[in-house]
N, C-alpha and C positions, 0 to 999 in steps of 0.2 A: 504494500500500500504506500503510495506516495505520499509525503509527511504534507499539509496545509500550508501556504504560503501564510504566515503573521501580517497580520494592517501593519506592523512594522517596515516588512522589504517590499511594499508598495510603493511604487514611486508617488512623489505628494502631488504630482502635477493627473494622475489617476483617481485619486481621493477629492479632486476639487470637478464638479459634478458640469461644470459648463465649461470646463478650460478646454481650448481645441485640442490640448492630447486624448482627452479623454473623450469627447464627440469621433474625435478619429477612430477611436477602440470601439465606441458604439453601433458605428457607422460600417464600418469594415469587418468587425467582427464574426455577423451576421455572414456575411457573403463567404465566410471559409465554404460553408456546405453544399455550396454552386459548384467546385474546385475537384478537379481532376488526382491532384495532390500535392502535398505542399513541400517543397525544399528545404533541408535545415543543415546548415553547416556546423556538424558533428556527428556524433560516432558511436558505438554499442559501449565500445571500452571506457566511453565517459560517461553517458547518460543512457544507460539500461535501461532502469529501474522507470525511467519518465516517458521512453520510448516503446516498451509496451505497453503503457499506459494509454499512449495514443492512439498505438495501432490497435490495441483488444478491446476497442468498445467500451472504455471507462470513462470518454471523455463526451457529452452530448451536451446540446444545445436541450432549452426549455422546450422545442415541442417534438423531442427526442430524437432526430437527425443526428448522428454522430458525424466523428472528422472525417474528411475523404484523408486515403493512406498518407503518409508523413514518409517521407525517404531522405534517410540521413544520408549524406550524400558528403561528406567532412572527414577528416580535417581538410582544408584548402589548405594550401600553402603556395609561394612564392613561384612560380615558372623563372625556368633559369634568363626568358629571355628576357623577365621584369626586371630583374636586378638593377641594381644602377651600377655606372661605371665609376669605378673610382676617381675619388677628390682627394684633396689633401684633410681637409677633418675626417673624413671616412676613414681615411689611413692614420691617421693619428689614433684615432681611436680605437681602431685593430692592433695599430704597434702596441698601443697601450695594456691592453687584452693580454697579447704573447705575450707579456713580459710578465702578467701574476700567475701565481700557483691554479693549479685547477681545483675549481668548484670554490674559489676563495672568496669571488665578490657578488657584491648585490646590488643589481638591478632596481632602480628606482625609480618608476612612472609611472604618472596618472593619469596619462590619455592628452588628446589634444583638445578636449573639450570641457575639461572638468578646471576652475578655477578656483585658488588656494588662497588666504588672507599671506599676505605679508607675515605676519607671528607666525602662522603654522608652518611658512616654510625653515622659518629658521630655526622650529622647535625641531621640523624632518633633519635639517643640518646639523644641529646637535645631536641628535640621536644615533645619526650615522657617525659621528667624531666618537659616540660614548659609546657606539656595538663593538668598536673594535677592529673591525672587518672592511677591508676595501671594499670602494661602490663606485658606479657608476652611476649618475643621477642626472636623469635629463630636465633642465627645469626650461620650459618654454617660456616664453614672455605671454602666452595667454593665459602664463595656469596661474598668473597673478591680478587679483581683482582689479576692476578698470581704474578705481581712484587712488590705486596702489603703484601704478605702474612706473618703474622706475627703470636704470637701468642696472643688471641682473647682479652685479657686485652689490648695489645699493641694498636690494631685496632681501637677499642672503644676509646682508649684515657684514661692515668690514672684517671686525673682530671675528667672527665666524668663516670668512675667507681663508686667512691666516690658519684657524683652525684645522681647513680643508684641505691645506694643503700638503701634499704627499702620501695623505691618505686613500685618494681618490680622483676621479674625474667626475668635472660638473658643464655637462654638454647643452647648450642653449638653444643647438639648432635641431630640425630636425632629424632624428635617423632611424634608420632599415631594425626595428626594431623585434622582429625575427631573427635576422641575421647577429642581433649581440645575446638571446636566449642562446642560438647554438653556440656560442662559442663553449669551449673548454673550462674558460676562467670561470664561469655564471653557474652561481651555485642556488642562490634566490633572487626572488624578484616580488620586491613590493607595489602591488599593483591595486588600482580601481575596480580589477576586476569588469573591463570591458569584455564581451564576446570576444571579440579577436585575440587578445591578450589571451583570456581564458586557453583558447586553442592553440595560441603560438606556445604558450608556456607548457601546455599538454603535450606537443608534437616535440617539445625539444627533452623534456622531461625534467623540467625544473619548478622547486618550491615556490611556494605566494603566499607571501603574506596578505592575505585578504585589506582594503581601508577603502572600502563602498564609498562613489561619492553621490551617486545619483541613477535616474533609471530603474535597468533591472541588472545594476548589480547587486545589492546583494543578495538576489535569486543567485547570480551564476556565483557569487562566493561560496552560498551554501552547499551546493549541489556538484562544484568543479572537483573535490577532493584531493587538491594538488599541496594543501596547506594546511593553512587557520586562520579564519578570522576573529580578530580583535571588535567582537560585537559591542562594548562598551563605546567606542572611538563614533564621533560624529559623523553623518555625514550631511554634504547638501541638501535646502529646501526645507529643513525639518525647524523644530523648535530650540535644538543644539547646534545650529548650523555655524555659530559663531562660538562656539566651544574649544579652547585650542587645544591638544595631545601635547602635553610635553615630552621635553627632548628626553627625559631617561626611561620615561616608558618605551618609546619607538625603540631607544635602543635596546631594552629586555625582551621585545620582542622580536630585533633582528637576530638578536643572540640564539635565541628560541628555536627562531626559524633553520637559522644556519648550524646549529648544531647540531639536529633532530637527527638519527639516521633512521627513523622508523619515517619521515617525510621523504628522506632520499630515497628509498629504498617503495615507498607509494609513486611516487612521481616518475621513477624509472620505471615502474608496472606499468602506467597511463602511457609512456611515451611507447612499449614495447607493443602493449594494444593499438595506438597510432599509426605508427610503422608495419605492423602488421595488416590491419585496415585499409593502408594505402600500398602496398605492393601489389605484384600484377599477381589476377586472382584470386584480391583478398575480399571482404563486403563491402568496398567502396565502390570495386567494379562489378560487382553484382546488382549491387544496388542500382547504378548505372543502368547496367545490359534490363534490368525490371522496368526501369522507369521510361527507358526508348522500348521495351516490348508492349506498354502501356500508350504508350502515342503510335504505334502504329495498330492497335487495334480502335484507336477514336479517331 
């Protein structure tokens, strides 16, 4: 039985009865059970449990229409010809990679769309100073609130610069952020818990520390099993949305993360499921060969 989502991991923008997210959901909703079937980027080896739930008739509408088939169709990942060609921050930040131990450092980002107070980044900056652990931490100039915005030394805090330094990297622009889960060095990865996220981190086999900011993550924190989420820890839109994590909790919980071998040793299962998933012959191309056997019978 799959566990109840809490009014908690509802996005607030859901719970607000006339805001256009929620008319979207009302509106669209409905129309799944027109639908041939629906596409979802993921996998058995992540989401079993929620995936026969779909397909076995546990899921219906009020006037008992259930879903048309669901075909996980996932993990995606990157086609060689997407890649980008290298830059010089691209290679900087790879030389940088070779050069630490493997599984040492931690991955730190919350998407392109999730934006952070000034305090709380530098309580994330402390806490990385106090885990101990090299990181790599990409802090964009959107994830800082618009009357905050500074430039990225200011944010951070000088004295917290100084702090930063030699312990890690702190990357401002965008990057392939796939491509730094695989590396060797990347042991965790503190994340929002975005869908893509969830799956980049799944396919490489790497820890997350779960810190929901909006959405539906904290559904895919619950439910991703690559980690822990720190469910005390705020996140956007709510009534703690301006609550800020200090810097020595972040770091007991990177400590946490990166120490765990019962998480390494979970997350290396998910990615083995992954990789098996996506080889030839595995259920990604089954799923496939069903879903084109399915359009040429309509």
């Amino acid at each position: 039985i799959c566990p109840p989502i809490p009014r908690s991991s509802v996005s607030p923008l859901l719970l607000i009865r006339d805001s256009l997210f929620s008319n979207i959901f009302l509106e669209d909703g409905p129309k799944l059970k027109n639908l041939n079937g629906v596409l979802i980027n993921t996998f058995e080896g992540l989401e079993a449990e929620a995936l026969h739930a779909l397909n076995g008739g546990k899921v219906t509408f009020n006037d008992g229409f259930g879903l048309p088939p669901v075909f996980p169709v996932g993990p995606f990942v990157p086609c060689e010809f997407e890649k980008l060609q290298g830059d010089d921050d691209r290679d900087q930040l790879r030389n940088w990679l070779d050069d630490q131990h493997d599984g040492s450092v931690v991955n730190v980002s919350f998407g392109s769309r999730t934006a952070l107070s000034g305090d709380q980044i530098r309580e994330v900056g402390d806490g990385l100073v106090k885990s101990g652990f090299r990181f790599l931490w990409v802090v964009k100039e959107k994830l800082v609130e618009p009357e905050e915005e500074e430039e990225g030394n200011l944010v951070i805090g000088h004295d917290l610069v100084e702090k930063l330094k030699g312990r890690g990297l702190v990357v401002k622009s965008w990057v392939e952020q796939g491509e730094i889960l695989g590396h060797r060095a990347v042991g965790g990865f503190v994340s929002h818990c975005g869908w893509n996220s969830v799956v980049e981190a799944a396919w490489h086999g790497v820890r997350v520390l779960a810190w929901p900011q909006q959405s539906d993550q904290k559904i895919n924190a619950e439910v991703c099993g690559l980690g822990f989420w720190a469910k005390t820890w705020p996140w956007g839109g709510g009534e703690n949305d301006k609550v800020v994590v200090n810097g020595e909790e972040i770091g007991d919980k990177i400590k946490e993360l990166m120490q765990s071998e019962a998480l390494r040793v979970q997350a290396a299962r998910i990615e083995q499921e992954a990789k098996k998933t996506a080889e030839v012959g595995g259920c990604r191309g089954k799923m496939l060969k069903r879903l084109i056997d399915e359009w040429r019978k309509n």
